[in-house]
C-alpha positions as CSV (number, residue, x, y, z in Angstrom):
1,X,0.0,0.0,0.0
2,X,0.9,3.5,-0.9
3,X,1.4,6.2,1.4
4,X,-1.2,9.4,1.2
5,X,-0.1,12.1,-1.0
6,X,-1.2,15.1,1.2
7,X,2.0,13.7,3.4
8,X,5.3,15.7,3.0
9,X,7.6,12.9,4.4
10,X,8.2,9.4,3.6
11,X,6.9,6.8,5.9
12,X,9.5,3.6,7.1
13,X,8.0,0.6,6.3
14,X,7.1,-0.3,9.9
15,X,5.6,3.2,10.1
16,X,3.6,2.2,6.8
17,X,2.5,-0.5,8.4
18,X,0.6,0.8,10.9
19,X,-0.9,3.5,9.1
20,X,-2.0,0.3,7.0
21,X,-3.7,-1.4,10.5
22,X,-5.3,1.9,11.6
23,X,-6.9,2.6,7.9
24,X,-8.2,-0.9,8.2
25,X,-9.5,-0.4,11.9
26,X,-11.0,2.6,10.7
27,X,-12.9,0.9,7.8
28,X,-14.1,-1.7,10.7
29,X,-15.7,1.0,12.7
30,X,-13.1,-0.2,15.2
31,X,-10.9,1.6,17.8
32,X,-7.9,1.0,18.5
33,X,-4.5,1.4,21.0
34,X,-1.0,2.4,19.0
35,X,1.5,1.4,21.8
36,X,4.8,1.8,19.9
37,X,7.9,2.5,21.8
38,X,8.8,6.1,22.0
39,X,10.9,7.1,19.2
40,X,9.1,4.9,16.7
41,X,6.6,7.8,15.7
42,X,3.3,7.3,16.7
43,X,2.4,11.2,16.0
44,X,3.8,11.4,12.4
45,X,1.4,7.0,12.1
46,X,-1.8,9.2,13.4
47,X,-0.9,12.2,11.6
48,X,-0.9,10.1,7.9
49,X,-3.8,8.7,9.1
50,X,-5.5,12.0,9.0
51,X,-4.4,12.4,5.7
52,X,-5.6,8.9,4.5
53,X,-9.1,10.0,5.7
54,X,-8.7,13.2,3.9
55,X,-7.4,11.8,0.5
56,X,-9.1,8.1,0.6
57,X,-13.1,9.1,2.2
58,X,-12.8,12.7,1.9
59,X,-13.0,12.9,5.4
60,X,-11.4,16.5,6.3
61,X,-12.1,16.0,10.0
62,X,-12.9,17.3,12.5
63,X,-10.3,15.5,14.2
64,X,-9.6,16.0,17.9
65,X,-6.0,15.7,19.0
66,X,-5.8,15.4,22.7
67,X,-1.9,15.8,24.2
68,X,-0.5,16.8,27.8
69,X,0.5,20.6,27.9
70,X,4.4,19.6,27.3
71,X,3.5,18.5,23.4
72,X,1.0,20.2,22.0
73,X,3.6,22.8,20.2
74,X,5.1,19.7,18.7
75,X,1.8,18.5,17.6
76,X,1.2,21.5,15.9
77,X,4.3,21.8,14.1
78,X,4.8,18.5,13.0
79,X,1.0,18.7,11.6
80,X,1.8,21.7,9.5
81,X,5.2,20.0,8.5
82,X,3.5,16.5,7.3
83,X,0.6,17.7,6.1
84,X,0.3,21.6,5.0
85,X,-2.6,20.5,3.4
86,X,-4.9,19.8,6.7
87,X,-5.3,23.4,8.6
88,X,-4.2,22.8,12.2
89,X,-6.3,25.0,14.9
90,X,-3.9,25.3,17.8
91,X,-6.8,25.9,20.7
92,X,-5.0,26.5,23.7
93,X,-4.8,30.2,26.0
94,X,-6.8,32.3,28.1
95,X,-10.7,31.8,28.6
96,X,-10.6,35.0,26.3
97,X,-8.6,33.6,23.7
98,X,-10.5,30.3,23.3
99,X,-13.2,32.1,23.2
100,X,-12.0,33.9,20.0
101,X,-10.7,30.7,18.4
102,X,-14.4,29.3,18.8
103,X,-15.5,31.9,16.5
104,X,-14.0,29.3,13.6
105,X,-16.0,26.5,14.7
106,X,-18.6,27.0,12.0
107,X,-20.0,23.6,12.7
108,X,-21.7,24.1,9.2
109,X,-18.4,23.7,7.1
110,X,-16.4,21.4,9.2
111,X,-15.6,18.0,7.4
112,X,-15.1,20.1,4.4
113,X,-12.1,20.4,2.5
114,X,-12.5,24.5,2.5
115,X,-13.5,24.1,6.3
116,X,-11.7,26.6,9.2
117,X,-9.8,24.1,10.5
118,X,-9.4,20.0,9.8
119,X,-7.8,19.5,13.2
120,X,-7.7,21.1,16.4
121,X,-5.2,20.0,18.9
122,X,-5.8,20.9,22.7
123,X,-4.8,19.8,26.1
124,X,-6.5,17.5,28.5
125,X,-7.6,20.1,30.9
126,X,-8.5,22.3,28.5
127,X,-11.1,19.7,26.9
128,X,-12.3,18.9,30.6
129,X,-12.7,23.1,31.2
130,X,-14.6,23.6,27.3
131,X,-16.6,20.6,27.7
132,X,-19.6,21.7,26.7
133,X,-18.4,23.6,23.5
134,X,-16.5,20.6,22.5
135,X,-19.5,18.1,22.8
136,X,-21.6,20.5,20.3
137,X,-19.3,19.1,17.6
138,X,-19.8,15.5,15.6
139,X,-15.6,14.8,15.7
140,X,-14.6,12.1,13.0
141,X,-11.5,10.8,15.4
142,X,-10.3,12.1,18.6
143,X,-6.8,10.8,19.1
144,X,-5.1,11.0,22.7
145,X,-1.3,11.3,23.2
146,X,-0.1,9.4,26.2
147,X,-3.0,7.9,26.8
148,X,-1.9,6.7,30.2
149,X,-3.3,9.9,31.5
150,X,-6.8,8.1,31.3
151,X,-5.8,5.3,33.0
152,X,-8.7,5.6,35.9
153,X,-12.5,5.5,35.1
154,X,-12.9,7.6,37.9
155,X,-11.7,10.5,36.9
156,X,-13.4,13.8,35.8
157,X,-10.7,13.5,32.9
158,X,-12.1,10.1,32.0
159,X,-16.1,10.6,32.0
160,X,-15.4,14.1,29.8
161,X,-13.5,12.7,27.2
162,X,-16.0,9.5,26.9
163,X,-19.1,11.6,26.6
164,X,-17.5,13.7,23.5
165,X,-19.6,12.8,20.4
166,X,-17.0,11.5,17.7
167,X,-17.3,8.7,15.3
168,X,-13.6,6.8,16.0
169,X,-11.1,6.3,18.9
170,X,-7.5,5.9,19.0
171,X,-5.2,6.1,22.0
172,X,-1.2,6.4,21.7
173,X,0.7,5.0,24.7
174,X,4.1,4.8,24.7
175,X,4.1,3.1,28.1
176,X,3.3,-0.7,28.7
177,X,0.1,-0.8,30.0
178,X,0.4,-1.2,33.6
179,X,-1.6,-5.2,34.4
180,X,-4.2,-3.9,37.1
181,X,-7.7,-4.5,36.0
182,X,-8.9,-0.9,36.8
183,X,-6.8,0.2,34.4
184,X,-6.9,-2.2,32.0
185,X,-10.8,-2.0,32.4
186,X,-10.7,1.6,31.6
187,X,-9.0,1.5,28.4
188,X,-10.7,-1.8,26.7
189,X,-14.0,0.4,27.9
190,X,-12.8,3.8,26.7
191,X,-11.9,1.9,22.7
192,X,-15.3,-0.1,23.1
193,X,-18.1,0.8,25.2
194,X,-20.4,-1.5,23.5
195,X,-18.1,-4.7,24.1
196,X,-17.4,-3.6,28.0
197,X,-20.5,-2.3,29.3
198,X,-19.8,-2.5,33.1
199,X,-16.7,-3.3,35.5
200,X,-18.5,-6.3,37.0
201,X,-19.0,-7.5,33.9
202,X,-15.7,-7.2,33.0
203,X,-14.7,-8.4,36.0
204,X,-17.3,-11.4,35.6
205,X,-15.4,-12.9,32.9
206,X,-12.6,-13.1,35.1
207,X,-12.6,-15.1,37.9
208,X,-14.4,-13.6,41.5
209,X,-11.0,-13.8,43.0
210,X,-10.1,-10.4,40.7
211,X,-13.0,-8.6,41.1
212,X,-11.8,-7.7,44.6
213,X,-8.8,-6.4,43.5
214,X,-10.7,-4.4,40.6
215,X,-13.2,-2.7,43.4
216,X,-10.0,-2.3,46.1
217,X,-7.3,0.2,45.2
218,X,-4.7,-2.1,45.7
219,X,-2.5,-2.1,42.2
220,X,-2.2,-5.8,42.9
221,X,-1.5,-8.0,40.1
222,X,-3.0,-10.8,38.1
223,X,-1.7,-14.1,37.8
224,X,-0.5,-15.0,34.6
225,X,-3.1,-16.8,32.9
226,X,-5.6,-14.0,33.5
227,X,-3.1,-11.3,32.2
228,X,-2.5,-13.8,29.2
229,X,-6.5,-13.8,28.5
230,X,-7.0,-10.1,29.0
231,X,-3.9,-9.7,26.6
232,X,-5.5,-12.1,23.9
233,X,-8.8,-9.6,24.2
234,X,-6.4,-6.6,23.8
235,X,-4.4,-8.2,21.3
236,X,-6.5,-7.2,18.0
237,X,-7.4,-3.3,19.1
238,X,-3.3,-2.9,20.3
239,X,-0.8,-2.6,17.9
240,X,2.7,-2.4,19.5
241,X,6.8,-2.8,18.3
């Protein structure tokens, strides 16, 4: 398979690869968790991605691009260096300036190719302080950078980002995911709602002996052939090197 045009650098094969697994996840209506090792360039695999969507099912976004303070410059340079084509919306500031940069939200024209803006790329708090003005838009993928930082489904950060309306899912973790259930729990959940409905139910296809440890906030861990079932589930939605 071919790379998209719209991207201004070439892809290494592994990288081409991926792109390759998310386009077919995509066409699945699946979600999924890119878990490369840092350094192997999960931004510049969900960045082509964009740009398949664009070029393949003219699909110019929304797109939602969710980072932790520290990288959302990067995000927005490296967007506007791969693909010039896709207009970048940098929505970060004061309550004043966001409120400006919401003036571009013409919900009317987004998904267009002559839309405002194809992505916007914001910080976690930032989603969890605009809420409501994010969940008046129908986003075609959110994407969250170090997704560790939703590791616990009890967290404000957690229920926001779950409630935003969007039509695909994919989480980049550049950490192993730690083997508690909770957390576990709250990222099979947070890629597919339908398929893990409930924590005791979750925990229901594991053996009672876990579901103690799920409820208690002890990061105690599994034995191995429960880790090497929840790994089989995870297997198909993960996709790590």
């Amino acid at each position: 398979d071919v790379q998209p045009t719209l991207l201004k650098c070439s892809l290494k094969a592994y990288q081409l690869k991926g792109l390759n697994w998310l386009a077919s996840l995509y066409e699945q209506g699946i979600n999924g968790i890119l878990a490369d090792e840092m350094g192997l360039g999960k931004t510049v695999q969900s960045i082509s991605l964009m740009a398949y969507l664009a070029e393949k099912h003219s699909l110019w976004g929304p797109f939602l691009v969710i980072t932790p303070a520290s990288t959302l410059h990067n995000w927005q340079q490296e967007i506007a260096k791969f693909t010039p084509a896709l207009r970048v919306l940098p929505y970060w500031g004061s309550v004043t300036d966001r409120a400006t940069l919401r003036k571009y939200w013409n919900v009317k024209l987004l998904g267009q190719e002559d839309a405002p803006f194809h992505i916007l790329v914001t910080s976690y708090q930032l989603v969890v302080a605009d809420e409501k003005h994010f969940k008046r838009i129908k986003w075609q993928y959110m994407i969250l950078d170090e997704a560790q930082a939703i590791k616990s489904s009890s967290s404000n950060r957690w229920k926001t980002l779950l409630g935003i309306n969007c039509r695909n899912r994919l989480l980049l973790t550049g950490t192993p995911i730690q083997n508690t259930m909770q957390e576990l729990w709250a990222l099979l959940h947070f890629i597919m709602p339908g398929l893990f409905d409930s924590h005791e139910e979750f925990s229901e296809w594991f053996s009672k002996d876990i579901e103690s440890h799920a409820a208690s906030d002890q990061q105690t861990r599994m034995n191995e052939t429960q880790l090497a079932r929840l790994h089989m589930i995870l297997q198909p939605f993960m996709l790590r090197r």
